[in-house]
C-alpha positions as CSV (number, residue, x, y, z in Angstrom):
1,X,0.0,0.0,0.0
2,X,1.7,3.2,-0.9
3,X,1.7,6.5,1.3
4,X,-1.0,8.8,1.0
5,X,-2.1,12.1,2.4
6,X,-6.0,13.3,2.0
7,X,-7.2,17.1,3.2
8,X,-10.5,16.1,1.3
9,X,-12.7,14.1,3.4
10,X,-15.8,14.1,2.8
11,X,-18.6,13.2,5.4
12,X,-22.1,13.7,6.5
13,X,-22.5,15.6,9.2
14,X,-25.8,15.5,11.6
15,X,-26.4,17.7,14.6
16,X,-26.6,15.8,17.8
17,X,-27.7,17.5,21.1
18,X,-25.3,20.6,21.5
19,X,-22.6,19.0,18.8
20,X,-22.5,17.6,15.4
21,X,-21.6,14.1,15.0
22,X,-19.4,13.0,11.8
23,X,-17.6,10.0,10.4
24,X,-13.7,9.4,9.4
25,X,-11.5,6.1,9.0
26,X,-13.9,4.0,9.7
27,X,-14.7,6.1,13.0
28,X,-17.5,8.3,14.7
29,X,-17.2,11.5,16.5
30,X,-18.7,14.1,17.8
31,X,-17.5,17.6,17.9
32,X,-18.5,20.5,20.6
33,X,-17.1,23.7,19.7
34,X,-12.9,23.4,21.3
35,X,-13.8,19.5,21.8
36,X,-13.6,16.1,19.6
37,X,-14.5,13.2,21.0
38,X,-15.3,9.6,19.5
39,X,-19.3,8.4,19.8
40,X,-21.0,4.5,20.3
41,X,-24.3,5.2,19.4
42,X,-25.5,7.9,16.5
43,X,-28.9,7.1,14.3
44,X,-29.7,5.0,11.3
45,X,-29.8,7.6,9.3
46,X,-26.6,8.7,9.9
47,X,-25.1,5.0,9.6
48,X,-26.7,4.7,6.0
49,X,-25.4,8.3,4.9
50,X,-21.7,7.0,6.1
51,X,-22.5,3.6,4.0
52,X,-23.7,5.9,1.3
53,X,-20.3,7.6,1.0
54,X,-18.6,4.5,0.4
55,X,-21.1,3.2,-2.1
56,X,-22.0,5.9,-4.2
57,X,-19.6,8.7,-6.0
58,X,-20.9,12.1,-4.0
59,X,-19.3,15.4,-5.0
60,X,-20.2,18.8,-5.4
61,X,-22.0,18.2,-8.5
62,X,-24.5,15.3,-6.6
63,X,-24.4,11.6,-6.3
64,X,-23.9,8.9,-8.7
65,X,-23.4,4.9,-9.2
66,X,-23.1,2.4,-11.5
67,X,-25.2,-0.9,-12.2
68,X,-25.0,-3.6,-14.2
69,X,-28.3,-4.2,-16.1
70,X,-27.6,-8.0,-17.6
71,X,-26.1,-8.9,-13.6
72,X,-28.1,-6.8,-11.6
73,X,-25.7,-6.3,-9.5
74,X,-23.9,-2.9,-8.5
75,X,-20.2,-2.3,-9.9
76,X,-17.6,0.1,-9.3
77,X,-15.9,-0.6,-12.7
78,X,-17.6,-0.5,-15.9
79,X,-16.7,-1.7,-20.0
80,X,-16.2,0.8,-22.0
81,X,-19.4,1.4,-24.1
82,X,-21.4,-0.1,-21.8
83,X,-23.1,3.1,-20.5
84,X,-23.9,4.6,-24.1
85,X,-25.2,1.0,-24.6
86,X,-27.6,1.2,-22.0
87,X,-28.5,4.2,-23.4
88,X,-29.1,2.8,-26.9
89,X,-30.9,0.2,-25.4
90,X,-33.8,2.4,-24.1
91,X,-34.2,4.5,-27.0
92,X,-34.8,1.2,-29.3
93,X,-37.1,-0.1,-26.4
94,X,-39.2,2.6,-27.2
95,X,-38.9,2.7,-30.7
96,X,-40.1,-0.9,-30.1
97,X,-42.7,-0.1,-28.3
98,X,-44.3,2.0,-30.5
99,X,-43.5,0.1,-33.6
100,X,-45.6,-3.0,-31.9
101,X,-48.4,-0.7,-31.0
102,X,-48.3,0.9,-35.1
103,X,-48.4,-3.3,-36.0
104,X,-51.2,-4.2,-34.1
105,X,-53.2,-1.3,-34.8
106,X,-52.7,-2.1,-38.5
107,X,-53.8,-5.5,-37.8
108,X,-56.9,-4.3,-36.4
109,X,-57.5,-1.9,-38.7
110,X,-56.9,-4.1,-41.7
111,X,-56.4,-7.3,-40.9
112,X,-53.9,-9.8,-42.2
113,X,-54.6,-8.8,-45.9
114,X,-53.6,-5.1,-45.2
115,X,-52.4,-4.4,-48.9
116,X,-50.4,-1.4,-48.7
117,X,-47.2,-3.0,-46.9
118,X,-47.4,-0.7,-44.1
119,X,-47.8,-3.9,-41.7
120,X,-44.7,-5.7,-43.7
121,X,-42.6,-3.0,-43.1
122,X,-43.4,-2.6,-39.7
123,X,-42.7,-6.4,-39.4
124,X,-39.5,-6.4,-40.7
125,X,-38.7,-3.0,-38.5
126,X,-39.6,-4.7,-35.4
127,X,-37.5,-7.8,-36.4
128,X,-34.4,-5.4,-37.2
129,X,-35.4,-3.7,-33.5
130,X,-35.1,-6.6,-31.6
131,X,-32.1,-7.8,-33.4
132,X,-30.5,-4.4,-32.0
133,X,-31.7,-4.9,-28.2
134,X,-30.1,-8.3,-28.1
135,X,-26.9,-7.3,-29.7
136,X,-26.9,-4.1,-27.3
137,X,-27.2,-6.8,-24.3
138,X,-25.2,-9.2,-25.3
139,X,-22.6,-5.7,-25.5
140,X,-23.3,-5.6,-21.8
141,X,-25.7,-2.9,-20.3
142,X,-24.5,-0.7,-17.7
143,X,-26.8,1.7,-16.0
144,X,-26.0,5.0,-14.2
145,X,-28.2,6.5,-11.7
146,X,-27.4,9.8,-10.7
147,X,-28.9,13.0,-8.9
148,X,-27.6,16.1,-10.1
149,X,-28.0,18.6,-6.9
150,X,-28.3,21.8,-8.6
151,X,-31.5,20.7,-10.6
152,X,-32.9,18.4,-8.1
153,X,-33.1,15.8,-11.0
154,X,-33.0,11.9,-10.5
155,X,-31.7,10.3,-13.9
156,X,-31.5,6.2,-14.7
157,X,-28.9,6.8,-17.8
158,X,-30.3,9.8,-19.5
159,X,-33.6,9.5,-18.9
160,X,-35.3,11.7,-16.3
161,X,-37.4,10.1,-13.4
162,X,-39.4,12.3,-11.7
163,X,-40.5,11.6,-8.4
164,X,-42.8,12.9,-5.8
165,X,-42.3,13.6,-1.9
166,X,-44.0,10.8,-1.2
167,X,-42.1,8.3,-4.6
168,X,-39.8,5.6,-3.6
169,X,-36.9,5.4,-6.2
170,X,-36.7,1.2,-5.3
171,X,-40.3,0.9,-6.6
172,X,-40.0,2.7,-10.0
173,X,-36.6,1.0,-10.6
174,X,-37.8,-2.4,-9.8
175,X,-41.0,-2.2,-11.9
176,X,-39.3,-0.6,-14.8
177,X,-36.7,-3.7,-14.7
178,X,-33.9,-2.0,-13.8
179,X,-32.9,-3.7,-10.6
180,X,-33.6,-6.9,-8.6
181,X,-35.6,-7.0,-5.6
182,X,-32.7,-7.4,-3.2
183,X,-31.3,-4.0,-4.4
184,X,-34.3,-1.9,-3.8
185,X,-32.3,-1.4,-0.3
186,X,-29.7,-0.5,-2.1
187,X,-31.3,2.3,-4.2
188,X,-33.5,3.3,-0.6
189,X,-30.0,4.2,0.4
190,X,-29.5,5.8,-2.7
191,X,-32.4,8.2,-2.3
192,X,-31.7,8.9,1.5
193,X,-28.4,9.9,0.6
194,X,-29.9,12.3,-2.4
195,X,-32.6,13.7,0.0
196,X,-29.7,14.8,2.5
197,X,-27.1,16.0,0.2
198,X,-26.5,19.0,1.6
199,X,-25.5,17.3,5.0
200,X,-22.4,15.9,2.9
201,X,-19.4,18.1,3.4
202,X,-15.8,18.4,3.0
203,X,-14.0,18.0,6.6
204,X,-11.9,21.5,6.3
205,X,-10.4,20.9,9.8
206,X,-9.4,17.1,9.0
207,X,-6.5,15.5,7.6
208,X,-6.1,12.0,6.8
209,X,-2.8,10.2,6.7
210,X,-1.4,6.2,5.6
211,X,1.4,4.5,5.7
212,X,1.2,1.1,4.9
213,X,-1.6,-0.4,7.1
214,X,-1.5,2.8,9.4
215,X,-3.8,5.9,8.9
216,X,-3.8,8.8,11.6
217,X,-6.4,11.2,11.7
218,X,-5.7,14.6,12.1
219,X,-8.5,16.8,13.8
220,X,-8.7,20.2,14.8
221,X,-11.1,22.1,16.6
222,X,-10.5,25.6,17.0
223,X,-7.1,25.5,19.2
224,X,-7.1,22.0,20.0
225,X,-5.7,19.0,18.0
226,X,-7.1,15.5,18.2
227,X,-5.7,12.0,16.5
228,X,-7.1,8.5,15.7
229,X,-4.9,5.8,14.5
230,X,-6.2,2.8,13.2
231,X,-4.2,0.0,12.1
232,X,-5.9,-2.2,9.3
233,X,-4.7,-5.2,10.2
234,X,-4.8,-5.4,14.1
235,X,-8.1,-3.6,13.7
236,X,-6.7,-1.9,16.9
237,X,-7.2,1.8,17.3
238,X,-6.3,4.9,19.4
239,X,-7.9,8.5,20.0
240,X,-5.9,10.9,21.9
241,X,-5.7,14.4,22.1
242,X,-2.4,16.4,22.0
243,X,-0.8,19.1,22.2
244,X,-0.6,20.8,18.4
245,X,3.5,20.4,18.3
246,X,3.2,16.5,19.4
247,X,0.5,16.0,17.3
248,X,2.8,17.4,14.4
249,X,5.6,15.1,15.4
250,X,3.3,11.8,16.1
251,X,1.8,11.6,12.2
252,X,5.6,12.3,10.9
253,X,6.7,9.3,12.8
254,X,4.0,6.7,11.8
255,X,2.8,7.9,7.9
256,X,5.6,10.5,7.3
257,X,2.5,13.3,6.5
258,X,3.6,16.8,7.0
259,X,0.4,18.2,9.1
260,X,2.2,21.2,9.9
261,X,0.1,23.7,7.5
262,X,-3.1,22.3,9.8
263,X,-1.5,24.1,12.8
264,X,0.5,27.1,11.3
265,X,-1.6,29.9,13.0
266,X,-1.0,28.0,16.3
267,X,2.7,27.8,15.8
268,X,3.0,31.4,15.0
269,X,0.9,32.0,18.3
270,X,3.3,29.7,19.8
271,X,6.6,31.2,18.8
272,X,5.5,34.8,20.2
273,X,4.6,32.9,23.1
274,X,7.9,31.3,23.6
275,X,9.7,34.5,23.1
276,X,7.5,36.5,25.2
277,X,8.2,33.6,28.3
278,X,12.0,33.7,27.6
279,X,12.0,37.4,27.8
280,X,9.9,36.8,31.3
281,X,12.2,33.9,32.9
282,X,15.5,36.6,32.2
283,X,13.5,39.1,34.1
284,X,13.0,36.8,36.7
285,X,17.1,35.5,36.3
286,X,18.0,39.3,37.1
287,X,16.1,39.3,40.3
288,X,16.9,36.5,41.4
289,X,20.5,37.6,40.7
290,X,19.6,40.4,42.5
291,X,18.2,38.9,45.4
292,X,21.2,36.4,45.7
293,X,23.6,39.6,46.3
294,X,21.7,41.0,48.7
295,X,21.4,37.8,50.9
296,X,25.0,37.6,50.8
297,X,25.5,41.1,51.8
298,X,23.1,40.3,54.8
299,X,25.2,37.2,55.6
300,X,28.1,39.5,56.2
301,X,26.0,41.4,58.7
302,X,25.1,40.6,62.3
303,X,22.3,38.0,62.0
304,X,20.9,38.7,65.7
305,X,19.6,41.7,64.9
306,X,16.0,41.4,64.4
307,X,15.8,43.7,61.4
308,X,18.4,41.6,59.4
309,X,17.0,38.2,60.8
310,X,13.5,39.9,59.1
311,X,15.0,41.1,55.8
312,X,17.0,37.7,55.3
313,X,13.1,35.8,55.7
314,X,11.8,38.2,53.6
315,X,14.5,37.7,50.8
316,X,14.4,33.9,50.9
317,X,11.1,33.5,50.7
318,X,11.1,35.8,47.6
319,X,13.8,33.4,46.3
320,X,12.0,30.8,46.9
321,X,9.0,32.3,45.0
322,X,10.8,33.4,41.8
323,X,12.6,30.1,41.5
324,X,9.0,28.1,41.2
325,X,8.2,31.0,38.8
326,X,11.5,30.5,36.5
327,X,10.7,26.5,37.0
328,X,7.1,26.8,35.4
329,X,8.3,29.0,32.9
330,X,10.7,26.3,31.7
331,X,8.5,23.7,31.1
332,X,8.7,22.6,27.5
333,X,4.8,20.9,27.3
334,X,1.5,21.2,29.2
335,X,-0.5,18.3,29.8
336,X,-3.8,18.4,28.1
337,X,-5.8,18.7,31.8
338,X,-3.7,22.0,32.5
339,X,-5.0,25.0,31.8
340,X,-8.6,24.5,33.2
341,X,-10.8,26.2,35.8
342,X,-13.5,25.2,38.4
343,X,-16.8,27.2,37.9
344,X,-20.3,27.0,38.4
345,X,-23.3,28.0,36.3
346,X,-25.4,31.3,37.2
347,X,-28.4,29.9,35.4
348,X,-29.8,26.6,33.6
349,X,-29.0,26.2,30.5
350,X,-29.5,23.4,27.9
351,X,-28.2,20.2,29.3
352,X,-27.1,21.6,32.6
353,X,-28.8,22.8,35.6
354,X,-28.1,26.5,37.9
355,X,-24.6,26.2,40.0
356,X,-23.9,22.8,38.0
357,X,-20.1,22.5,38.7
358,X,-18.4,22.8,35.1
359,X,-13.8,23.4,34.2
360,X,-13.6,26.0,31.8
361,X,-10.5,26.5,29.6
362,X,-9.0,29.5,31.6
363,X,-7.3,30.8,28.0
364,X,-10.3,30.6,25.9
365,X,-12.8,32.1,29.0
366,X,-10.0,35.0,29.1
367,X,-10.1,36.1,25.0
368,X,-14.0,35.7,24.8
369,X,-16.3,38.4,24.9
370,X,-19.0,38.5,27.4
371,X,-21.8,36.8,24.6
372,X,-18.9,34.4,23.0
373,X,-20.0,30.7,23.9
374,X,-17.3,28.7,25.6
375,X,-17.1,24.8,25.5
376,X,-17.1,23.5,28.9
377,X,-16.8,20.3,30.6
378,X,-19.6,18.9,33.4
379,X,-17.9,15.3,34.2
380,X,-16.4,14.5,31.1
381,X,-19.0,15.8,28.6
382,X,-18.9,19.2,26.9
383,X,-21.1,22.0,26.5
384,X,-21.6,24.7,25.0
385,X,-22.1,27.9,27.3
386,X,-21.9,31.6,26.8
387,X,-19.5,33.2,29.2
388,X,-21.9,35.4,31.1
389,X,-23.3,32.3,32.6
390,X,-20.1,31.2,33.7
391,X,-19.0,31.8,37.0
392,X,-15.8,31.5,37.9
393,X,-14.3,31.3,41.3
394,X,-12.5,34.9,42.9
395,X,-9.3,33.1,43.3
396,X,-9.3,31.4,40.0
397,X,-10.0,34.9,38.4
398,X,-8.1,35.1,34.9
C-alpha cells in the first residue's frame, strides 16, 4: 500500500444535542465547539449516509453509481461502451414499443390482408429492433443513476425520473426492470443519501494520513488537536488528544505526512509565546541575581539583629518564589488537563442545571467576549455555554 495524504474528506454531518456528529476512517465522533470526541451510538440515518459515502460517488456536483443491467448487480468498474449501450438500449425499447403498438393497430385496422405494406414494413422493422436490443445486451448494459444537486433531478442513464415527496426510487426501478428486488435497499440508500445531500461536506479541519496499514487522523477544533490511528490489520485503534506540536511530530513518525500547515496559526501564536516567556524567565534570572547579592550582603551582617534576621526571611522567601516561577516557565509541554478552571453555572441552560459545577479552559474564558460561547466540561461531557453564565471562582480569576 503506498503512502497517501487526504485534506479532502468528505462526510455527512448530523447535529446531535449541543454538537454535530461526523464519520472518518472508519470512526464516529462528535464535535462540541474546542472538543472532539469519538461516539458508540448515533442514528440510522446517519449509519446509512456514512454507507452511502462508500457506495455511491458524491461530489459537489451530486451523487452517482453504476449498475450492471444484464447482472443486476452494483459495480464500481464499468466496460467501455457499456453506459452509451444502456442508453441505446432504451431509445430502441421505445422505438419498439411503439412500432408494436403501429403493427397491431394495423392488424386491427386491416387485418392480415392489409395491402399497402405498411404492416410488412413494420414487421421487418420490429424484427431489425429486436435484433439491436439483443446485440446491445449481449454488449453488456450498464446503467447510471445519478442525482444532479443543482437541478434536483434523479436520472437512470439519461432518462429523467421524476418523483414525488412521497415516490420511492426502489419501486420505480424495480417495476421498470432496472434492478432486482434485493437492491431496492440498495437504491433506498440511494435516495436517503440524495434527500440529505446538503449534510455531505468536505471535513476542512481534518486530515487524513497512511502509511502502509497505518492511517492517523488529524483533527482540529478551534485551538485543540485531536488524532485516531487505526491500524488495518490489528483492527486496533487509538484516539488521543495532544498538544498541536506532538500531534505534528506523532503523524511524521507513523505515515511521514507533513500536518504542519493544519497548525500554522497556532505555531506562529506559539513562537510569540515562547519569546515572550524567555523574555519573562531573564527578568526573573535578574532578580533572582539580585536577590542572591543581597542575601550575601546580609550574611556579612550581624544575624541577631531582628531587622536583618527579618530582611533575610523576607529575601528567601522571595527566592523561593521566583525560583518556582522560572521553574514553570521552563517547562517545555503542558499536559492536556492544564489550563482549566472550576466554575459553576449562574443559570440553567441546555443540558445543565443553575450552579452545575463545570472546568472552563482559563485561555479561551480569558479572550472571549461577554456573549462568545465557551465549550465546557460537566464530568467529562462538553457544552456549550456563553461566558456570562459562567461563573468563575475569585481566586481562579483570569
Amino acid at each position: 500500500m503506498t503512502n497517501t495524504f487526504n485534506k479532502g474528506i468528505t462526510s455527512p454531518i448530523l447535529e446531535q444535542g449541543q454538537g454535530y456528529i461526523f464519520h472518518a476512517a472508519g470512526g464516529d465522533f462528535k464535535i462540541t465547539g474546542s472538543h472532539i470526541e469519538t461516539v458508540t451510538e448515533t442514528n440510522d440515518t446517519f449509519k446509512t449516509l456514512v454507507a452511502a459515502g462508500k457506495t455511491f460517488d458524491i461530489n459537489e456536483s451530486g451523487i452517482s453509481f453504476y449498475y450492471d443491467y444484464n447482472a443486476k448487480a452494483s459495480v464500481s468498474k464499468i466496460q467501455e461502451g457499456t453506459v452509451e449501450n444502456f442508453d441505446t438500449y432504451l431509445a430502441l425499447s421505445e422505438k419498439l414499443t411503439f412500432l408494436e403498438d403501429a403493427a397491431k393497430e394495423l392488424r386491427l385496422t386491416y387485418g392480415k390482408g392489409e395491402k399497402s405494406g405498411a404492416l410488412k414494413e413494420a414487421t421487418t422493422e420490429i424484427k431489425s429492433v429486436k435484433e439491436a436490443i439483443n446485440e446491445a445486451k449481449v454488449s453488456g448494459l450498464t446503467v447510471r443513476f445519478s442525482f444532479d444537486a443543482k437541478e434536483n433531478i434523479y436520472k437512470a442513464g439519461n432518462i429523467e425520473v421524476p418523483i414525488g415527496t412521497q415516490d420511492k426510487l426502489s419501486e420505480m426501478f424495480f417495476a421498470s426492470a432496472y434492478i432486482k428486488y434485493a437492491d431496492k435497499k440498495l437504491i433506498d440508500a440511494f435516495q436517503l443519501a440524495c434527500e440529505n445531500f446538503a449534510s455531505y461536506k468536505v471535513l476542512d479541519f481534518v486530515t487524513e494520513a497512511t502509511k502502509a496499514d497505518v492511517t492517523v487522523v488529524t483533527m482540529r477544533a478551534e485551538n485543540n488537536a485531536f488524532i485516531f490511528r487505526t491500524n488495518e490489520s490489528t483492527k486496533l485503534a487509538r484516539f488521543e488528544k495532544m498538544l498541536t506540536t506532538a500531534a505534528i511530530e506523532y503523524v511524521k513518525e507513523q505515515t511521514g505526512a507533513d500536518i504542519t500547515e493544519q497548525f500554522t496559526d497556532l505555531l506562529d501564536d506559539a513562537k510569540l509565546n515562547e519569546s515572550k516567556r524567555e523574555e519573562t524567565k531573564a527578568l526573573y534570572q535578574e532578580m533572582l541575581s539580585f536577590l542572591y547579592d543581597q542575601k550575601g550582603r546580609l550574611a556579612e551582617a550581624d544575624r541577631n539583629l531582628p531587622d536583618i534576621k527579618a530582611a533575610d526571611k523576607l529575601i528567601g522567601s522571595e527566592i523561593t518564589k521566583i525560583n518556582q516561577v522560572i521553574e514553570a516557565l521552563e517547562e517545555d509541554t503542558l499536559t492536556i488537563e492544564d489550563g482549566y478552571i472550576d466554575a459553576t453555572l449562574k443559570t440553567k441552560t441546555e443540558g445543565l442545571e443553575e450552579d452545575a459545577v463545570i472546568k472552563v479552559d482559563s485561555v479561551e474564558y480569558a479572550q472571549a467576549g461577554k456573549n462568545d460561547i465557551l465549550t465546557v466540561f460537566a464530568g467529562a461531557k462538553p457544552f456549550r455555554v456563553e461566558k456570562y453564565k459562567v461563573n468563575i471562582a475569585s481566586e481562579d480569576t483570569v
